[in-house]
N, C-alpha and C positions, 0 to 999 in steps of 0.2 A: 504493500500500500504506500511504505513511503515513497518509492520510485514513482506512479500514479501519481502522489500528491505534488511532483515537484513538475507535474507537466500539467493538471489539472486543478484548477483551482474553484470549480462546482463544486459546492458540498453536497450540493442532490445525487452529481454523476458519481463519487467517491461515496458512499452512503452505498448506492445500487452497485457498485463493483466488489463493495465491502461483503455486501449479499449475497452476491453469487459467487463468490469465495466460499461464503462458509454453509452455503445450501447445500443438502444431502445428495448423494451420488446413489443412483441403483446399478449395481454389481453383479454381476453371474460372479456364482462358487462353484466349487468343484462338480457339483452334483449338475447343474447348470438351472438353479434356481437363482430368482432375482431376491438381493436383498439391500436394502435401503442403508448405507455406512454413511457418518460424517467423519473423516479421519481429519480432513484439513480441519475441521472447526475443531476437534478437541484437542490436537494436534500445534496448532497454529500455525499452522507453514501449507505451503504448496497451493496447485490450482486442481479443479475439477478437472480427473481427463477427459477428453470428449468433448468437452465445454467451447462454443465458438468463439471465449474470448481469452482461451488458455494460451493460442500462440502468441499473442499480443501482448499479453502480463509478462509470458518465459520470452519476448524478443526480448523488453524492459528491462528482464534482471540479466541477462544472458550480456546484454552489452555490456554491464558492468566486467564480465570477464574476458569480455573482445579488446574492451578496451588496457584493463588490464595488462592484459596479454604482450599486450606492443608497449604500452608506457613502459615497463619493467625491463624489455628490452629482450623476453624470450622468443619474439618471433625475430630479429633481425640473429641475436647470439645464437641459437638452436636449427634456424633455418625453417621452421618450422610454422606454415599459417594455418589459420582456422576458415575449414567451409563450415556455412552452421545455418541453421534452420528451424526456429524457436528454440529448441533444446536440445532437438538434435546436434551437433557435431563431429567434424573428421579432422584431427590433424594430421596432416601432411608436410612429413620430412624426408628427409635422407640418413641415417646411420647415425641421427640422436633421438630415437624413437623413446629410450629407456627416460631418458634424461627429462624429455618432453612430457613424456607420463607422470613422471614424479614433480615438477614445474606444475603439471595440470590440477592435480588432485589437491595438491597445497596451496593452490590460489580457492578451488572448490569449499575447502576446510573453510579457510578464512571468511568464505563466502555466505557459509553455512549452507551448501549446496550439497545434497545426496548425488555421489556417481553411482551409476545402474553398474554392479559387477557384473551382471551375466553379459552386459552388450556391449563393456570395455573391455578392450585386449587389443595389442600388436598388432599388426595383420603387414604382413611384406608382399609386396605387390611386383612382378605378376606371379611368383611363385604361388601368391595365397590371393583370396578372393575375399572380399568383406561387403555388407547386404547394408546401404545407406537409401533413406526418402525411398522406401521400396525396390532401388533396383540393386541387382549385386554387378561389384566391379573387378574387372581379373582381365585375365588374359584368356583372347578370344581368338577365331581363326577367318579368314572371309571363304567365302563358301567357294567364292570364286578363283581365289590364285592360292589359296592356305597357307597363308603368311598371315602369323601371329600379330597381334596389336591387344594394347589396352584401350579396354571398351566395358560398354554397361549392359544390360540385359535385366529386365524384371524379375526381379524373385522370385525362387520357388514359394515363397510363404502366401506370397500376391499372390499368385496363380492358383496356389491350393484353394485360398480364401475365398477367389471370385468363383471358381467351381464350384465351392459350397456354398454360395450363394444362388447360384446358378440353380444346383438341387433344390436348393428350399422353393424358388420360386415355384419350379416344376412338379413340385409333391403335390400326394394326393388331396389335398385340403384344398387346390386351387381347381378342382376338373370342371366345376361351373362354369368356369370364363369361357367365352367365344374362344376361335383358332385365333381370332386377330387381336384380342386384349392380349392373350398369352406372351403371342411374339413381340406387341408391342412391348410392353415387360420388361422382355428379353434382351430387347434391343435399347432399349435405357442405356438397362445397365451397362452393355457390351461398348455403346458409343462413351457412356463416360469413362470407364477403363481408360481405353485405347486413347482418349486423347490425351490421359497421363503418362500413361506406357506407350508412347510411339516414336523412344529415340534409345539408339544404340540397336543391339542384336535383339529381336522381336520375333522375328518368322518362328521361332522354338516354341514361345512361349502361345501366339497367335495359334498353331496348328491344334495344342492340347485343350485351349480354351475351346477354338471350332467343334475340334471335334468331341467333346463335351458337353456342347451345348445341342447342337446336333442330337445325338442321342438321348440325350434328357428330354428335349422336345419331343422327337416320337415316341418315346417311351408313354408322356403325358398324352401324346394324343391317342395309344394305343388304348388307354386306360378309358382314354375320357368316352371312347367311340366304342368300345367293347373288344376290340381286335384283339387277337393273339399274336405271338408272333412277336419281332422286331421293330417289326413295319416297314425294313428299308425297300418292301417292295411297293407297298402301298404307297409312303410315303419319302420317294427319291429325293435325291438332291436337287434334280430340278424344281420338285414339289415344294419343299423348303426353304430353298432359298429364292427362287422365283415367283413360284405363286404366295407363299406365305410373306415372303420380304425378309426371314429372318438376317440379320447381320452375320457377314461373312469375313473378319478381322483381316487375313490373308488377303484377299481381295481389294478391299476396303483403303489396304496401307497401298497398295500398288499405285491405285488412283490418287491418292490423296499426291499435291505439290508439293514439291520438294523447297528445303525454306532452309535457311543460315542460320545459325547461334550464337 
């Protein structure tokens, strides 16, 4: 709050930020029942995760350690800069990785900031591969001359997640829907993906998603129509992707303009 008060000076708007700090969080547990926690309010620290205004509070305190970072003089002595993303961040060096870690974590303390041990750790690139803002980054091959490069590609975590989403839409609880609500749906979600995930190596991750989603759909429509069977006779890909419209990610990226960064 005090970082907020020194840029705001409403006490309506700081009263209302004050609140949705320490308003109750609903949580899945293990079991995957929903349970109501206030850990920041009893707690006194941290933001709602989830929360649309959790980036913007973690950019606020986060700069204090950007800034940090270069006042003290670890990013010119260590070689070492910060990409960063609310609270996500990556330092990138060369062969003071150790040293940069220990700099991190002791600017953190002071901070009274928690580091996530499970998603802190070394990571040497291209030898090793590390999973940042969704994509993982490592060493890649072109499909075309197979000549290695450092590049990015969506995570496996992404892609599991958005299949399991995928399922749920398609489960049985939904066979009400027309053929055309479904796939619109479908196609939601599939365009909003893609237009986070559509840089660096994609085709791997695009084909698992397809053909996923593919399947799930006949599946649903097997169910909804009474058919046995697979369906891929009844309902072909040209059935699916033509007459239904469903989104075709593969396809999709071909067409899409090619654009600079």
């Amino acid at each position: 709050m005090q970082c907020v008060a020194r840029r705001v000076s409403d006490k309506a708007i700081l009263h209302l930020v004050k609140q949705w700090l320490v308003a109750a969080v609903e949580e899945e547990d293990a079991r995957n029942q929903t349970q109501r926690t206030t850990r920041n309010k009893d707690e006194g620290q941290g933001s709602p995760q989830g929360s649309p205004i959790s980036p913007l509070l973690a950019n606020l305190y986060m700069r204090r350690f950007v800034l940090g970072w270069k006042v003290l003089g670890h990013e010119q002595r260590l070689q070492a800069r910060i990409v960063n993303y609310a609270d996500d961040f990556v330092l990138c060096c060369r062969g003071t990785a150790v040293t940069a870690m220990q700099a991190m974590r002791g600017m953190m303390t002071k901070l009274k900031l928690t580091v996530n041990q499970t998603k802190t750790h070394v990571c040497q690139v291209p030898e090793e591969s590390f999973d940042f803002l969704g994509y993982t980054f490592g060493r890649w091959y072109s499909a075309k001359t197979g000549r290695a490069y450092i590049g990015t590609s969506p995570s496996k975590t992404k892609v599991l997640r958005l299949c399991r989403r995928i399922s749920e839409l398609t489960s049985c609880r939904w066979e009400l829907l027309d053929d055309e609500e479904m796939v619109g749906r479908l196609n939601c979600v599939l365009h909003g993906w893609s237009r986070y995930f559509s840089r660096g190596s994609v085709s791997r991750a695009y084909r698992s998603v397809d053909r996923h989603a593919r399947i799930r759909l006949r599946q649903w429509l097997c169910r909804k129509h009474k058919l046995s069977g697979r369906g891929t006779t009844r309902y072909s890909l040209r059935y699916v992707y033509d007459t239904l419209g469903l989104v075709e990610l593969q396809v999709q990226r071909r067409n899409l303009p090619c654009t600079k960064v």
